[in-house]
PDB file of N, CA, C, O and CB in Angstrom:
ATOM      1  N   UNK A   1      97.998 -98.718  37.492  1.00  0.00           N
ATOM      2  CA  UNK A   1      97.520 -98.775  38.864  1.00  0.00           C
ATOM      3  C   UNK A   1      96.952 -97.412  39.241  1.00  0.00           C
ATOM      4  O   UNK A   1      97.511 -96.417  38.780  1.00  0.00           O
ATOM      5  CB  UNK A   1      98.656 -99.196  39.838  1.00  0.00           C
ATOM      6  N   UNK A   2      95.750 -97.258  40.147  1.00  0.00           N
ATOM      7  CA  UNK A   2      95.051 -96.410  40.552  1.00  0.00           C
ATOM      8  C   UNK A   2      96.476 -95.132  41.361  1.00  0.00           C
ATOM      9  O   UNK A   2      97.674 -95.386  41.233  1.00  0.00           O
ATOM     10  CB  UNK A   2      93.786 -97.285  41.570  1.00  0.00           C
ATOM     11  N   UNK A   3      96.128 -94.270  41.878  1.00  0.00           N
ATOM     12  CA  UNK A   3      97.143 -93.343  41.955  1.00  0.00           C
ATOM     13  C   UNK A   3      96.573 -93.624  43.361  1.00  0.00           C
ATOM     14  O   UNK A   3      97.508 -93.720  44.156  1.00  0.00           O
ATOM     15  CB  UNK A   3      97.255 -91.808  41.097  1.00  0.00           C
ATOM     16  N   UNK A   4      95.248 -93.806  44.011  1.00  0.00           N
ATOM     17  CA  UNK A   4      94.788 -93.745  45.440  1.00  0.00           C
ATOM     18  C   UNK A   4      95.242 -94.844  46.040  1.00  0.00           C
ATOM     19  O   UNK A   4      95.768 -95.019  47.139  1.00  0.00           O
ATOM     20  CB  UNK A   4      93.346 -93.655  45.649  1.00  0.00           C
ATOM     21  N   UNK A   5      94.804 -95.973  44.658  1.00  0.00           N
ATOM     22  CA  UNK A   5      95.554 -97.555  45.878  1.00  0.00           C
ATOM     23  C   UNK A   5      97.059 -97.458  46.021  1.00  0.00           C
ATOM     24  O   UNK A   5      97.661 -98.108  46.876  1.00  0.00           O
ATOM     25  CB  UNK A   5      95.368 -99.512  45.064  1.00  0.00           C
ATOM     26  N   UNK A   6      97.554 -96.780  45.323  1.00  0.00           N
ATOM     27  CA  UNK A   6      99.605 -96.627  45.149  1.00  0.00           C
ATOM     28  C   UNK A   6     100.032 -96.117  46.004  1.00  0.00           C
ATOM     29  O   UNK A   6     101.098 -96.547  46.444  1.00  0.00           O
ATOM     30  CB  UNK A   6     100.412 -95.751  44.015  1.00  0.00           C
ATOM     31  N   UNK A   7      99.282 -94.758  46.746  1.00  0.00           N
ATOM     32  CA  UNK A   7      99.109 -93.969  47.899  1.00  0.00           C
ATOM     33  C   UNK A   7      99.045 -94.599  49.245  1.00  0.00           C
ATOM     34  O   UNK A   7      99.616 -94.368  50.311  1.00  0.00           O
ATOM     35  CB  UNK A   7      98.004 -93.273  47.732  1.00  0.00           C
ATOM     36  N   UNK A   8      98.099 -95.532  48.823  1.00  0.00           N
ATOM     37  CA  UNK A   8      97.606 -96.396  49.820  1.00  0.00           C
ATOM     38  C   UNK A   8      98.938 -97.271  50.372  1.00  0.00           C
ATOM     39  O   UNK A   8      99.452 -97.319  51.490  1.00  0.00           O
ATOM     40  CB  UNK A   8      96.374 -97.348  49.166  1.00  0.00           C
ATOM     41  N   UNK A   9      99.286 -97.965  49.059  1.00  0.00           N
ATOM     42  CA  UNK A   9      99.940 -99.094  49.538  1.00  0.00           C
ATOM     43  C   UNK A   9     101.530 -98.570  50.076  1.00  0.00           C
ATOM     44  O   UNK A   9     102.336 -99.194  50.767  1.00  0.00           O
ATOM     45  CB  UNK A   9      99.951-100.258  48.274  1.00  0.00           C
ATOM     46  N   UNK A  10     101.596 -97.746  49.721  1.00  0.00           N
ATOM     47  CA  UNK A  10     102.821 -96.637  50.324  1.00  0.00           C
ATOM     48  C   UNK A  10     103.052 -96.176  51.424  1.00  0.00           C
ATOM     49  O   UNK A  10     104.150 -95.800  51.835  1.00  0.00           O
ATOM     50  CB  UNK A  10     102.843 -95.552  49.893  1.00  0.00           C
ATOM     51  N   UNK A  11     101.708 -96.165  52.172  1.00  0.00           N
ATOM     52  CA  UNK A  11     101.601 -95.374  53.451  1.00  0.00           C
ATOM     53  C   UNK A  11     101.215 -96.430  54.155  1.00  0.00           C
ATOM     54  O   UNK A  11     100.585 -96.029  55.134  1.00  0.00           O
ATOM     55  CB  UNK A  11     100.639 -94.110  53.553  1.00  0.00           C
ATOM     56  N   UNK A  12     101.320 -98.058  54.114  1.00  0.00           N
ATOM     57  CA  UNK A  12     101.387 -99.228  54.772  1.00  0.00           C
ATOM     58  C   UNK A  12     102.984 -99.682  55.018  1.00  0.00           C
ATOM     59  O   UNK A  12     103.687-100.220  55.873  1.00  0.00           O
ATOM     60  CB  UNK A  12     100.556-100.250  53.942  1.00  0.00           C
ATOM     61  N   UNK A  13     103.045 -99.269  54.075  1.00  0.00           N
ATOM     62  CA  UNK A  13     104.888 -99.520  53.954  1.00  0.00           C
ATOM     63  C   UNK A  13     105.795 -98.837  55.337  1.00  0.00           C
ATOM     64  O   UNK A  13     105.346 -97.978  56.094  1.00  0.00           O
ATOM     65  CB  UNK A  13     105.599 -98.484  52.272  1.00  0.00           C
ATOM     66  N   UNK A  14     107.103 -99.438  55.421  1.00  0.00           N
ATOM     67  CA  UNK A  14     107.703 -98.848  56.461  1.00  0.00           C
ATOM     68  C   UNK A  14     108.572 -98.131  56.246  1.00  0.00           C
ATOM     69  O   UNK A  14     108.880 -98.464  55.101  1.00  0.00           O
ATOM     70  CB  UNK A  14     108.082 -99.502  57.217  1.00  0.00           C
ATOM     71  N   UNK A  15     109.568 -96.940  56.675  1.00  0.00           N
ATOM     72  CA  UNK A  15     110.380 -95.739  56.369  1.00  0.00           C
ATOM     73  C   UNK A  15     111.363 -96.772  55.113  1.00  0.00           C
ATOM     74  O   UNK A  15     111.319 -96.443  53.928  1.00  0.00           O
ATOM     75  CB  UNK A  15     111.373 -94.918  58.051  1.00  0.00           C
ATOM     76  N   UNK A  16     112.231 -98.043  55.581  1.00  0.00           N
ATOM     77  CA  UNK A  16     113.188 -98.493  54.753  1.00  0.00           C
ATOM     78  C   UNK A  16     112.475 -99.267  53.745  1.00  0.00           C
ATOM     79  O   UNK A  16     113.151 -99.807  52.869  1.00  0.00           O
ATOM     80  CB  UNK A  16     114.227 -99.236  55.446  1.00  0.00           C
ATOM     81  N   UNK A  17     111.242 -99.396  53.741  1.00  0.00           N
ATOM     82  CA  UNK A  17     110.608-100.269  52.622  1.00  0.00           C
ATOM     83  C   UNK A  17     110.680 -99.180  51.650  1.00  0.00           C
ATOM     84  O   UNK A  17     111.330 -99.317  50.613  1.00  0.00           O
ATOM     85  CB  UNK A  17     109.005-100.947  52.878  1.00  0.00           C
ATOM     86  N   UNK A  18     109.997 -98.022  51.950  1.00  0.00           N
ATOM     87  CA  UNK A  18     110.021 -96.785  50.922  1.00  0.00           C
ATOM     88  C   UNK A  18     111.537 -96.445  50.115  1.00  0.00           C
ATOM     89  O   UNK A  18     111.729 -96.357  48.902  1.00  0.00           O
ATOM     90  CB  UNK A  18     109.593 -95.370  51.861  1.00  0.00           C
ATOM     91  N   UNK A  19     112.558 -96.284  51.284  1.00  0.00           N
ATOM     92  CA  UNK A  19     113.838 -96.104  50.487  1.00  0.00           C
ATOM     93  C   UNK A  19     114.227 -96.931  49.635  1.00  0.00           C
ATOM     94  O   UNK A  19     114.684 -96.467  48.590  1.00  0.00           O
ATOM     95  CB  UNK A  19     114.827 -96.009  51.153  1.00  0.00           C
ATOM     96  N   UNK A  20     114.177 -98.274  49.792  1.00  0.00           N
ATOM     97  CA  UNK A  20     114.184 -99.434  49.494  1.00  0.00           C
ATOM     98  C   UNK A  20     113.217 -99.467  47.871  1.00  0.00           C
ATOM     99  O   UNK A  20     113.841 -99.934  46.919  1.00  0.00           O
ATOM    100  CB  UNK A  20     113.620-100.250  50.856  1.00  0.00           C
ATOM    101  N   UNK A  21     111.667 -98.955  47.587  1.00  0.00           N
ATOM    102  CA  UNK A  21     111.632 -98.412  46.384  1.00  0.00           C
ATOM    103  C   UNK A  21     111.644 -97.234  45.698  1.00  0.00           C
ATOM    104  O   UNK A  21     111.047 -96.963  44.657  1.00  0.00           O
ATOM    105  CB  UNK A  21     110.996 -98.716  46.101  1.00  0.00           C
ATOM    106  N   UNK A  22     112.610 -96.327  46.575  1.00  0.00           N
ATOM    107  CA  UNK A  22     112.730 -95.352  45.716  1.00  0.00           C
ATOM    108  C   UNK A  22     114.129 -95.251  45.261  1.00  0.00           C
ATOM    109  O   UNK A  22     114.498 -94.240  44.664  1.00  0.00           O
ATOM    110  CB  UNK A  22     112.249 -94.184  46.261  1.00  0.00           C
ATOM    111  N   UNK A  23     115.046 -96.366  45.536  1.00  0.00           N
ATOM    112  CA  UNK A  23     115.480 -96.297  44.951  1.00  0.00           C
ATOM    113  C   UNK A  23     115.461 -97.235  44.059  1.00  0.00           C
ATOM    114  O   UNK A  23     116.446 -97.116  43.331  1.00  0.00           O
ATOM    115  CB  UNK A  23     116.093 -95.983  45.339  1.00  0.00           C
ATOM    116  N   UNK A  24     114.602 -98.386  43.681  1.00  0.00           N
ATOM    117  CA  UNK A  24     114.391 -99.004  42.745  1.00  0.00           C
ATOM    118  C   UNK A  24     113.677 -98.255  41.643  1.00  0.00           C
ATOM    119  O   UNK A  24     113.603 -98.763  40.525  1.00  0.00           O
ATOM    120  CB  UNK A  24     113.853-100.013  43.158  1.00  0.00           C
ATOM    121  N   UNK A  25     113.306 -97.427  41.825  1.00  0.00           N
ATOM    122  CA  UNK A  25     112.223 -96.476  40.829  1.00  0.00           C
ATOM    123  C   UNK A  25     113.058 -95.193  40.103  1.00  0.00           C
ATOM    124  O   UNK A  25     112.683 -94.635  39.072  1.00  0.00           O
ATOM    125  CB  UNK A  25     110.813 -95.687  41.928  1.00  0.00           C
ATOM    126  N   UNK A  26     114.662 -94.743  41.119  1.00  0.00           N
ATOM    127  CA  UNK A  26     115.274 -94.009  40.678  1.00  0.00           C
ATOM    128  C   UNK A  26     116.147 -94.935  39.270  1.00  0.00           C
ATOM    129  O   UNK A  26     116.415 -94.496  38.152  1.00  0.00           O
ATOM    130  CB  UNK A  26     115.990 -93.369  41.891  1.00  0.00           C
ATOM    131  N   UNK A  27     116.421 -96.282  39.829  1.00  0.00           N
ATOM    132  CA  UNK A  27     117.247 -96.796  38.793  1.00  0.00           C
ATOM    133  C   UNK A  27     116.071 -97.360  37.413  1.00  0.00           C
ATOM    134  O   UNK A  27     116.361 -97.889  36.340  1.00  0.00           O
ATOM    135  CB  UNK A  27     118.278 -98.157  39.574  1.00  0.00           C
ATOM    136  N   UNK A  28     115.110 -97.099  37.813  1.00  0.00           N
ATOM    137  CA  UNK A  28     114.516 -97.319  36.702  1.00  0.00           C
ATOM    138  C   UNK A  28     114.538 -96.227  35.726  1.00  0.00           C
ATOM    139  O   UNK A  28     115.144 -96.410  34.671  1.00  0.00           O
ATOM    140  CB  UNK A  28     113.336 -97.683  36.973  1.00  0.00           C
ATOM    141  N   UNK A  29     114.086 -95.373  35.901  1.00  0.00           N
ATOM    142  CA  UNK A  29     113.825 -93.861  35.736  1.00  0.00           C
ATOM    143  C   UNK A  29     115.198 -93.647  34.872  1.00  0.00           C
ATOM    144  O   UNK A  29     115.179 -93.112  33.764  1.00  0.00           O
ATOM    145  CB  UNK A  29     113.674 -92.855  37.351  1.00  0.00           C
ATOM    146  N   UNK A  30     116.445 -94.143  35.526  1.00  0.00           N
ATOM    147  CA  UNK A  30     117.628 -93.975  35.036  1.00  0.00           C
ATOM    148  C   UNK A  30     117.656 -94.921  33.425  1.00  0.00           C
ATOM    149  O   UNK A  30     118.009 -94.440  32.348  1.00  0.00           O
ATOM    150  CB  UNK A  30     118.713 -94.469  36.283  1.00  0.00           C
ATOM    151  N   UNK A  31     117.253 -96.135  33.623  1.00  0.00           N
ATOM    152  CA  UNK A  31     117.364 -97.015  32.665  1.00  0.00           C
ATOM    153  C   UNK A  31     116.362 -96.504  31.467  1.00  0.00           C
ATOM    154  O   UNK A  31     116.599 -96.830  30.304  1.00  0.00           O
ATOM    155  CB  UNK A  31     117.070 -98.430  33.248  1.00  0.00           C
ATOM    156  N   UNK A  32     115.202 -95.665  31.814  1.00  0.00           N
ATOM    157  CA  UNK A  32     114.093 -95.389  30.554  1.00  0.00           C
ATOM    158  C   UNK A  32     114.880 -94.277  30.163  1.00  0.00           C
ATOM    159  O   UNK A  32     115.323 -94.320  29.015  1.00  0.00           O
ATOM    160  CB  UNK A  32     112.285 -95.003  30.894  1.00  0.00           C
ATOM    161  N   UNK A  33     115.146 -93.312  30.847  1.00  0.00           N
ATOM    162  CA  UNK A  33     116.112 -91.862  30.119  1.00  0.00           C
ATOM    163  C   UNK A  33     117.286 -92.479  29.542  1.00  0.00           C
ATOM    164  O   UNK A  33     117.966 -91.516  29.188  1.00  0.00           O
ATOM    165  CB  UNK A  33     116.775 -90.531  31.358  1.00  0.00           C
ATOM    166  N   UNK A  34     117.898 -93.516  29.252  1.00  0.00           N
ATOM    167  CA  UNK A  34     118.789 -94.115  28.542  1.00  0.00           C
ATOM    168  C   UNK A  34     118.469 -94.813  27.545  1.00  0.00           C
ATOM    169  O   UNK A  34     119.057 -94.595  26.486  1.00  0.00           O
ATOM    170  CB  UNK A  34     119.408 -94.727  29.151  1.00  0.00           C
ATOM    171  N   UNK A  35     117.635 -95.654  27.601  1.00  0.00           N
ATOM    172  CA  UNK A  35     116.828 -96.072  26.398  1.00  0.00           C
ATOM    173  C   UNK A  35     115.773 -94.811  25.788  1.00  0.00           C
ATOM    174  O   UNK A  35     115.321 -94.978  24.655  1.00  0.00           O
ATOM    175  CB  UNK A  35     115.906 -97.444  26.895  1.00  0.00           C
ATOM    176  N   UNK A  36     115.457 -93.763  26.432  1.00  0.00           N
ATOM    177  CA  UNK A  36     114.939 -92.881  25.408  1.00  0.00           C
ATOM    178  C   UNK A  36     116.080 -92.578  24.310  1.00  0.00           C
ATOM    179  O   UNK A  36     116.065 -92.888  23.119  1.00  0.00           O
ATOM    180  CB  UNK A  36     114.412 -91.532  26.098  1.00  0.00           C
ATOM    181  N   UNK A  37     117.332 -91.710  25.220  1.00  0.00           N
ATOM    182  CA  UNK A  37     118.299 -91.431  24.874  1.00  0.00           C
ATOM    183  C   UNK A  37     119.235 -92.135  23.227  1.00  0.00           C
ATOM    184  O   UNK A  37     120.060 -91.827  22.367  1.00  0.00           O
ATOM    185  CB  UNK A  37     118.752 -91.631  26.117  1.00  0.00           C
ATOM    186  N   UNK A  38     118.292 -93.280  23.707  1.00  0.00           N
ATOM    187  CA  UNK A  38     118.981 -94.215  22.453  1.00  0.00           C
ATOM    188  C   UNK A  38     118.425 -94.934  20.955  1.00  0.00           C
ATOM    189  O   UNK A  38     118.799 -95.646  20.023  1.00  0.00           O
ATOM    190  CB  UNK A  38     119.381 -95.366  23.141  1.00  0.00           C
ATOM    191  N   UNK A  39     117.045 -94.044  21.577  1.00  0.00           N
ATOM    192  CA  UNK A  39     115.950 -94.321  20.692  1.00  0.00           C
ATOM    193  C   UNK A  39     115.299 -95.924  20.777  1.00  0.00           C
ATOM    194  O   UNK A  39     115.073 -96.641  19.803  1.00  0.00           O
ATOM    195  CB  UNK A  39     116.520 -94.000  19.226  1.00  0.00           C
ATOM    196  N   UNK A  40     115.073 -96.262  22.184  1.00  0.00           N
ATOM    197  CA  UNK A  40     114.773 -97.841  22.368  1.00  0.00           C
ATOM    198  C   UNK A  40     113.726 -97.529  23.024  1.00  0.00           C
ATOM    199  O   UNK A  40     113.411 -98.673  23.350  1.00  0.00           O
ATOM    200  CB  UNK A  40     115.807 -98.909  23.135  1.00  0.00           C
ATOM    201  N   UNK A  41     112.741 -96.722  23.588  1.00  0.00           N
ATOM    202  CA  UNK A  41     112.159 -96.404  24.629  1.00  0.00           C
ATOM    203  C   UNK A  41     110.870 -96.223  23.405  1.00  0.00           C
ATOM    204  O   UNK A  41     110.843 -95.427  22.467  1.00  0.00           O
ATOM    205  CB  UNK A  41     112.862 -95.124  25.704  1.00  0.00           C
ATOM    206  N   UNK A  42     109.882 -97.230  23.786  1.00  0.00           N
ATOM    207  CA  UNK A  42     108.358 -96.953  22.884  1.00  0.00           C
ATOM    208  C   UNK A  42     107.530 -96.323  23.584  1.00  0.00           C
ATOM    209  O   UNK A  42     106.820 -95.531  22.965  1.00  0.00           O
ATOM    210  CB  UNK A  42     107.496 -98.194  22.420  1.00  0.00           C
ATOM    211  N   UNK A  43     107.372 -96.414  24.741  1.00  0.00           N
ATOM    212  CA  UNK A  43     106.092 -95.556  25.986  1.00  0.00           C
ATOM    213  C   UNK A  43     107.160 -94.403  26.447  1.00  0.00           C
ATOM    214  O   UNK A  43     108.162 -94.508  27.155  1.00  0.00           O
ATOM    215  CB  UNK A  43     105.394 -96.810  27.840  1.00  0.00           C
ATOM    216  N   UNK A  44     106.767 -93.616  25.995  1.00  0.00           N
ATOM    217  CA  UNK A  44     107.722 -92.293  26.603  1.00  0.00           C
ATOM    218  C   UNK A  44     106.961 -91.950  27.655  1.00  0.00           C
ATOM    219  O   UNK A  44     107.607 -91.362  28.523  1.00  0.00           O
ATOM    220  CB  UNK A  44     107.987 -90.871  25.602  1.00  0.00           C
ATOM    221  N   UNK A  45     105.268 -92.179  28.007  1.00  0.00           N
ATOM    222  CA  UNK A  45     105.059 -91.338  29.085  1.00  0.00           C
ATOM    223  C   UNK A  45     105.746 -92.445  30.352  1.00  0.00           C
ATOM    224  O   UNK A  45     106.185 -92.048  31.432  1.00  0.00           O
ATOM    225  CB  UNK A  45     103.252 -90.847  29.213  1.00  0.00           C
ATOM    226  N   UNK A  46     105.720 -93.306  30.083  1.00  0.00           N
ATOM    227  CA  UNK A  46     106.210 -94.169  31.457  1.00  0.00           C
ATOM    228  C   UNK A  46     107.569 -93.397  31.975  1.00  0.00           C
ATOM    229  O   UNK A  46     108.337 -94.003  32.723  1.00  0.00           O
ATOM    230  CB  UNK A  46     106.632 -96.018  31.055  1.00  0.00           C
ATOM    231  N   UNK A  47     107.867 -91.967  31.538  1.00  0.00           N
ATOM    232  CA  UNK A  47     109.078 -91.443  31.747  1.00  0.00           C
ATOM    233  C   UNK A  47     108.330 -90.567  33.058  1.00  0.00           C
ATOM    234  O   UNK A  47     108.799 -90.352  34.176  1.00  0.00           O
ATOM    235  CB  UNK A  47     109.877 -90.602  30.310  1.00  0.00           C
ATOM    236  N   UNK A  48     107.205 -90.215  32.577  1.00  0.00           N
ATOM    237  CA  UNK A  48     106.202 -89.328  33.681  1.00  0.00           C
ATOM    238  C   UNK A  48     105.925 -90.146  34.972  1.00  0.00           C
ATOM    239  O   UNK A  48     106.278 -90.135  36.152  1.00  0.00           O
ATOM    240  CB  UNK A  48     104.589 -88.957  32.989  1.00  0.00           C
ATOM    241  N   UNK A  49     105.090 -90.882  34.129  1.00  0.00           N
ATOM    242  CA  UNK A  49     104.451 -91.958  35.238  1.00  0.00           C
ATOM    243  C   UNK A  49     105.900 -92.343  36.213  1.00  0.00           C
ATOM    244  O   UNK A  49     105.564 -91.948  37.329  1.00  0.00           O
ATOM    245  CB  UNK A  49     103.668 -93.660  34.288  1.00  0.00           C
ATOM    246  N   UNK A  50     107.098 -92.822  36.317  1.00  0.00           N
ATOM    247  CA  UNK A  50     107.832 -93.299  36.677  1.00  0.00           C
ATOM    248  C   UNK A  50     108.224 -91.683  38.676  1.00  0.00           C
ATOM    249  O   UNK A  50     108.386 -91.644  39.896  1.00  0.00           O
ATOM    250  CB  UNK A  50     108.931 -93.671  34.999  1.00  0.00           C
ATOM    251  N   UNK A  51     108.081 -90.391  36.746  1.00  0.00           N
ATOM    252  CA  UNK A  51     108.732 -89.350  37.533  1.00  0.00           C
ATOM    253  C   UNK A  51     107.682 -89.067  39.289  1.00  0.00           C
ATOM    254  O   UNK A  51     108.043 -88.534  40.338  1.00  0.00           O
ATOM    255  CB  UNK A  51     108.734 -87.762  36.286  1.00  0.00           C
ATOM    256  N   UNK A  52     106.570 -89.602  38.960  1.00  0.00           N
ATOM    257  CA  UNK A  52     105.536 -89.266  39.835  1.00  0.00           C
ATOM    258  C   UNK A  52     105.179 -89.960  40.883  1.00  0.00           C
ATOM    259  O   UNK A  52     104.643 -89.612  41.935  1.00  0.00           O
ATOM    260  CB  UNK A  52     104.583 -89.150  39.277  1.00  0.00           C
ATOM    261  N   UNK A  53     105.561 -91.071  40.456  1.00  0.00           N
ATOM    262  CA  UNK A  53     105.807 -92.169  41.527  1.00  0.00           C
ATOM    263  C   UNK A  53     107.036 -91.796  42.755  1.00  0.00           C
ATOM    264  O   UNK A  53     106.821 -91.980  43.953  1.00  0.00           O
ATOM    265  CB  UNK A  53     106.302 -93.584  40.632  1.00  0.00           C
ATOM    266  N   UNK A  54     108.541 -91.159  42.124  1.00  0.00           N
ATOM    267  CA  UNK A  54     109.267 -90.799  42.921  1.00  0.00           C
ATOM    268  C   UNK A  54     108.602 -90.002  43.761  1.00  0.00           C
ATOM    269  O   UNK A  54     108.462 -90.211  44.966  1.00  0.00           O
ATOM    270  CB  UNK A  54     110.233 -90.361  42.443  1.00  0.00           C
ATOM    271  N   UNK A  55     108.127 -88.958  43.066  1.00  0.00           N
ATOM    272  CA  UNK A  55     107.595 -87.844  44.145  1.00  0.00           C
ATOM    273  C   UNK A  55     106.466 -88.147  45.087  1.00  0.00           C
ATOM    274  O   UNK A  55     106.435 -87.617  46.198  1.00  0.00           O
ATOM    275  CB  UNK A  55     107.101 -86.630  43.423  1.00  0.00           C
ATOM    276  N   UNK A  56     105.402 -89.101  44.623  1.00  0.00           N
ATOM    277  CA  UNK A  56     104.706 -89.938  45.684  1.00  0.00           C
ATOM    278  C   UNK A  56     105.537 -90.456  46.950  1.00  0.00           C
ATOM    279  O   UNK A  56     105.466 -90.300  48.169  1.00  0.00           O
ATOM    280  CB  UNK A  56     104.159 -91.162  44.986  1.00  0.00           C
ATOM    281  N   UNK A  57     106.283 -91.083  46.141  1.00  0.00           N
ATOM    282  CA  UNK A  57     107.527 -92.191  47.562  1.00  0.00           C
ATOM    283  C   UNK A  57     108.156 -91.413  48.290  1.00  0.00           C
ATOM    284  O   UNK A  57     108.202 -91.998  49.372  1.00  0.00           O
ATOM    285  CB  UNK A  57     109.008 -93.234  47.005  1.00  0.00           C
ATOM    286  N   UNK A  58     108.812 -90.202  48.410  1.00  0.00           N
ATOM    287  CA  UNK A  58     109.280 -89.083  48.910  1.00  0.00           C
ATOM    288  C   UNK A  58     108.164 -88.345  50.041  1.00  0.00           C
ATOM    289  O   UNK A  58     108.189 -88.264  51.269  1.00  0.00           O
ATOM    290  CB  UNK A  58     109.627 -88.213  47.653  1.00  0.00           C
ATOM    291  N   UNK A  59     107.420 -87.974  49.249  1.00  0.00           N
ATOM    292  CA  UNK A  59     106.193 -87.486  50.024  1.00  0.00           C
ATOM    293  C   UNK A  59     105.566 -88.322  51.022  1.00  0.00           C
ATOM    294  O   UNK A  59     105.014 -87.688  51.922  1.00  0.00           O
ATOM    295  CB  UNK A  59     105.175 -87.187  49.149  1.00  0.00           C
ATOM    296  N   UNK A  60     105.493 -89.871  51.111  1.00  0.00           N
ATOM    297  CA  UNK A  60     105.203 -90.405  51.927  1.00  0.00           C
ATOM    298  C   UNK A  60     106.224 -90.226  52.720  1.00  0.00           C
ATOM    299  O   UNK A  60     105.825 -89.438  53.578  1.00  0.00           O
ATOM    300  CB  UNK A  60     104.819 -91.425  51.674  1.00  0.00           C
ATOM    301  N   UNK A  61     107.540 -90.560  52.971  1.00  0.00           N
ATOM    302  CA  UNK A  61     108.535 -90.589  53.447  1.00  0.00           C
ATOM    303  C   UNK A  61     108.970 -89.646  54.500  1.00  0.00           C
ATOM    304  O   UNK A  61     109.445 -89.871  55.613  1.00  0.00           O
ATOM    305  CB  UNK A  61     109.144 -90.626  52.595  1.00  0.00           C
ATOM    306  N   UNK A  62     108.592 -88.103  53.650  1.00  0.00           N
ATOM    307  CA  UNK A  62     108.574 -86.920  54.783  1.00  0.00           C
ATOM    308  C   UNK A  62     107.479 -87.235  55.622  1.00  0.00           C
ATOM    309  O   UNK A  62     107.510 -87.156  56.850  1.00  0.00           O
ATOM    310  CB  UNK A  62     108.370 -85.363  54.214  1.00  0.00           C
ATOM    311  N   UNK A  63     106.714 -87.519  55.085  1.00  0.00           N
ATOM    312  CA  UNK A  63     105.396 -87.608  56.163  1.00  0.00           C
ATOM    313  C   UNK A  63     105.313 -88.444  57.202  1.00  0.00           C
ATOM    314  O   UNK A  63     104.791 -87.911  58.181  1.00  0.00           O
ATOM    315  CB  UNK A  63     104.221 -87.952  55.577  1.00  0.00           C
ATOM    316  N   UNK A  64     105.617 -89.496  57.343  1.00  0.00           N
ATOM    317  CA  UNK A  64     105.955 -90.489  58.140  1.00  0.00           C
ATOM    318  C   UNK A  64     107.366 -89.768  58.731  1.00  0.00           C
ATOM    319  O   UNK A  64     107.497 -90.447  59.749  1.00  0.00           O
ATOM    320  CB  UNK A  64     106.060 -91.981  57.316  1.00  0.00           C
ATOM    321  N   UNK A  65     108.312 -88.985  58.741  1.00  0.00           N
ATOM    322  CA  UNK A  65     109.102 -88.768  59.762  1.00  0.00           C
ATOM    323  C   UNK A  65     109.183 -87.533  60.254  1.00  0.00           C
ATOM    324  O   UNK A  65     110.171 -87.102  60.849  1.00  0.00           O
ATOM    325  CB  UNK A  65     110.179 -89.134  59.518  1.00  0.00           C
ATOM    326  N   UNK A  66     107.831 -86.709  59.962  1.00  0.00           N
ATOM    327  CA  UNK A  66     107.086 -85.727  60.407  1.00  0.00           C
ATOM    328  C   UNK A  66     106.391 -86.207  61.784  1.00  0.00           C
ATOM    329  O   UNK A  66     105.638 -85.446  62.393  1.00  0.00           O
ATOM    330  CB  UNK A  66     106.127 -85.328  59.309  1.00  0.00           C
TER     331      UNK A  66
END
């Protein structure tokens, strides 16, 4: 997915929709560093991609209660 429409669709979202996926994105994040960990993990960058998304969802988050 585009990084502008992800942005996008983030900043339509409401304060608990965001918490709501960040923390679905933290337990993911959790589940790929465990399957790296275990040698089950084939896309290692989805470890990035995952990490960047948090920091997107966050960043919207302050911003909206700015």
């Amino acid at each position: 997915m585009n990084s502008n429409n992800y942005i996008k669709e983030l900043r339509g979202k409401s304060v608990s929709e965001l918490n709501e996926e960040l923390v679905s994105a933290k337990k993911e994040l959790f589940n790929l560093r465990f399957q790296n960990a275990t040698n089950q993990l084939d896309n290692t960058a989805r470890i990035k991609d995952v990490r960047r998304n948090i920091a997107r969802i966050q960043t919207v988050i302050v911003e909206k209660e700015a």
